[in-house]
N, C-alpha and C positions, 0 to 999 in steps of 0.2 A: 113601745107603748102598747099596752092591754087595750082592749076593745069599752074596756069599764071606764078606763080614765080618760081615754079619746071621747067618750059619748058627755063626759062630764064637761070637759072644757070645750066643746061644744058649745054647752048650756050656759059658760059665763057669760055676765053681763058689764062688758069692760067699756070703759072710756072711749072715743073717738081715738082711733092711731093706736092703737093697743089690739094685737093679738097673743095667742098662746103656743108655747108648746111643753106636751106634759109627758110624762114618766110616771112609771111605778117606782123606778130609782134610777140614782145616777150616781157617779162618787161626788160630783160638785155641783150644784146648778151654775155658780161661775164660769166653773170648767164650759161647761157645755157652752151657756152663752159668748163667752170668748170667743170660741171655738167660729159660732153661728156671725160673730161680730167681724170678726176676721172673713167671712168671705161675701160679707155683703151687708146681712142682714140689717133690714128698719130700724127704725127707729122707735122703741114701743115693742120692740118682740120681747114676750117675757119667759122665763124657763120656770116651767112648776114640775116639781117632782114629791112625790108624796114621801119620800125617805132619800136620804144622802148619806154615801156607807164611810165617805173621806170630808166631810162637810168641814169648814173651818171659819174662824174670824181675825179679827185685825191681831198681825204679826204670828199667824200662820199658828195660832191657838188652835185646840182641837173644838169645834162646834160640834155637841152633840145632836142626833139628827135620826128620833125614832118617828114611824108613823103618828099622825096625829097632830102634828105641829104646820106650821105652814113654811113652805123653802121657796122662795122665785127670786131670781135675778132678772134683773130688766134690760134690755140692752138701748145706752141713749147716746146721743150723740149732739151734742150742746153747742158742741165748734168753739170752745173757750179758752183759753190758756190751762196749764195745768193746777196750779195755784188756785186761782179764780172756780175752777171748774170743781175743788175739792170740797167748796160752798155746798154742793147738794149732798152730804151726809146728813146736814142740818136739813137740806126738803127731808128727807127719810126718814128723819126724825119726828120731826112732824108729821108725815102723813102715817107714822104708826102710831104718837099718841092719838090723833085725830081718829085713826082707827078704834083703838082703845077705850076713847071718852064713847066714844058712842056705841060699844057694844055693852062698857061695864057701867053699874049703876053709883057710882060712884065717882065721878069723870072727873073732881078735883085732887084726886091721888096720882094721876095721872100725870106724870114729870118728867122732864129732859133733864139729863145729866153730859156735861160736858167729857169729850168731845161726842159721841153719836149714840149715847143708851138712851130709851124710854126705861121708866121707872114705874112701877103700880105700888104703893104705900109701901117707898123705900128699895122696892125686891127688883132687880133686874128684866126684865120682859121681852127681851130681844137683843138681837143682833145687824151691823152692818157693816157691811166692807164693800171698798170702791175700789175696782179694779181697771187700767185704764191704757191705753196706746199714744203713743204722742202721732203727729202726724208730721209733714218733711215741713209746714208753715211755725209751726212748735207751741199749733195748737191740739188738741184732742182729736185723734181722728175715730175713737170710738170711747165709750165708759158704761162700766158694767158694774150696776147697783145693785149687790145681792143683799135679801132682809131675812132671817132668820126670823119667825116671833113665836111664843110658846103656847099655844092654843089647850093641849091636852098638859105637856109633860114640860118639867123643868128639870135642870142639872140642879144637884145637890155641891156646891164649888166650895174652895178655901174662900175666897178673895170677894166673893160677889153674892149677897144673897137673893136666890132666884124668883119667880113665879111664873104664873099662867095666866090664861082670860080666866078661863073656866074657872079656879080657883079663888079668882079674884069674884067670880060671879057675872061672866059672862052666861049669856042664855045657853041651856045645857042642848041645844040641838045644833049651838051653831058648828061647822068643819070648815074646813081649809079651803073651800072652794067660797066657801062662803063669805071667808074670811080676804081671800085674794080680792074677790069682787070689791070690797067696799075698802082696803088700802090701796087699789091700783084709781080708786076714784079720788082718794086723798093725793094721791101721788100726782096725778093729772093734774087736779088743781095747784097744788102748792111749786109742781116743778113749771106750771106755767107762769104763775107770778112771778117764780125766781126769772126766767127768759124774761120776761115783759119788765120786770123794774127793778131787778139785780138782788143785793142782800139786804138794802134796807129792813123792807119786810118781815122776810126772812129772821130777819137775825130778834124784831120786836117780837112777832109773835113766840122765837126760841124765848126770848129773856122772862115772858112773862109766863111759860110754864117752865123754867129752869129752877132746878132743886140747888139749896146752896145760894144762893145768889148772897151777896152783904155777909156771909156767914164764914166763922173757920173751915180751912177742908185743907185736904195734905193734898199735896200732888206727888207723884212716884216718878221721877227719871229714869231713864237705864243707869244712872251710876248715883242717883242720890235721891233725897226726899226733902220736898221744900213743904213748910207750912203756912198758913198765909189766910186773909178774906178772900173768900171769891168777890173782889171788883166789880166787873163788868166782862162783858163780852165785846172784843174791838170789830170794828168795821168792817177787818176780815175774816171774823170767826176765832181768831186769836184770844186766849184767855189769859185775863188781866187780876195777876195777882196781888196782893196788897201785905208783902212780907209780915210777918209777925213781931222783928227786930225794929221793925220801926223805917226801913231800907227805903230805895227807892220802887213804886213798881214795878212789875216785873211782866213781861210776853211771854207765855208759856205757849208753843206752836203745836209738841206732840207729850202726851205723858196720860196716866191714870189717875182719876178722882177718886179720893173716896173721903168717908167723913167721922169728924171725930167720934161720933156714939158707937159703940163696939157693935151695937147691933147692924148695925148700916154698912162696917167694914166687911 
């Protein structure tokens, strides 16, 4: 840790039960919290690293991860079943649109795409992956929520088209430190309501900035591709597709959204 980025995270202004620790770089901020989660650490300890040289996301995709962006993993510990416990990609989710609505000025482009992306007018804007330990009761004995989100820079991808704040028209002073402060306050809030009153909430507040909702979208399996309405959202987060043949619905537990306008794919 440089003497520059220790003096910085210093300076944050974090939640009750929230501390830091920061880096110039790391290969994973994951990594590292894991690491920290494994021999003890809080609950609320978060890993900020201004660059990540091995960054990655769900199913071990390569995250790209230059300075300018913002990278923290959090380390929590919810005491919940495994299942149950995989409910907070959706806190995540929301405490980065929530971040999002209120730094850009435009806060109804701002959308969740099932299962864990925020969206800025259609474009990708982040990332999350939960990574996790069971414990000998065969509930969680720790869970590491790491967020990726694109503050300066976005990948240029086949599959996903990307963006930023700044791009989007976030305010041109604001940085990563800036940025940590005000999603670890969304975070706080939202991962509290989940402890205090489960997914009901949770899952309202997702549906009503969910992109897609009542509309066609394909869903991508590892071995096929179904089409379909986006339904609803079930009780446990489960996405409820409504076949195009006319079928019966369908539970879709893991797979990738996308939509039918070419521009959105």
């Amino acid at each position: 840790m440089s003497a520059e980025i220790e003096a910085e995270a210093a300076r944050l202004r974090l939640p009750p039960g929230f501390r830091v620790k920061a880096f110039d770089s790391v290969g994973s901020t994951n990594d590292e919290a894991k690491a920290l989660a494994r021999s003890g650490a809080a609950e609320g300890t978060i890993v900020w690293a201004r660059r990540q040289e091995t960054g990655r996301g769900r199913r071990g995709r390569n995250w790209s991860s230059p300075e300018g962006n913002l990278y923290s993993s959090v380390i929590l510990r919810p005491g919940r079943p495994p299942a149950e416990a995989a409910q907070i990609s959706f806190v995540a989710a929301l405490a980065i649109a929530g971040t999002a609505a209120e730094l850009l000025p435009d806060c109804e482009a701002v959308r969740c795409k099932w299962p864990n992306d925020v969206l800025v007018h259609g474009r990708k804007l982040s990332g999350i992956l939960l990574e996790s330990e069971p414990a000998a009761d065969g509930r969680l004995a720790w869970l590491v929520l790491g967020v990726g989100i694109n503050l300066r820079h976005f990948p240029e991808t086949a599959d996903y088209g990307a963006t930023s704040l700044l791009a989007e028209g976030a305010p041109a002073g604001t940085g990563p430190a800036t940025l940590l402060e005000i999603y670890a306050g969304h975070l706080a809030d939202w991962y509290g309501r989940w402890r205090e009153h489960g997914f009901a909430p949770i899952r309202d507040a997702w549906l009503a900035r969910a992109r897609g909702l009542g509309q066609p979208i394909i869903v991508r399996l590892a071995d096929r591709e179904l089409h379909g309405t986006f339904a609803d959202l079930d009780s446990d987060g489960v996405l409820l597709l409504d076949p195009g043949d006319g079928g019966p619905r369908q539970r879709i537990a893991a797979g990738d959204v996308f939509f039918p306008s070419a521009a959105e794919r």
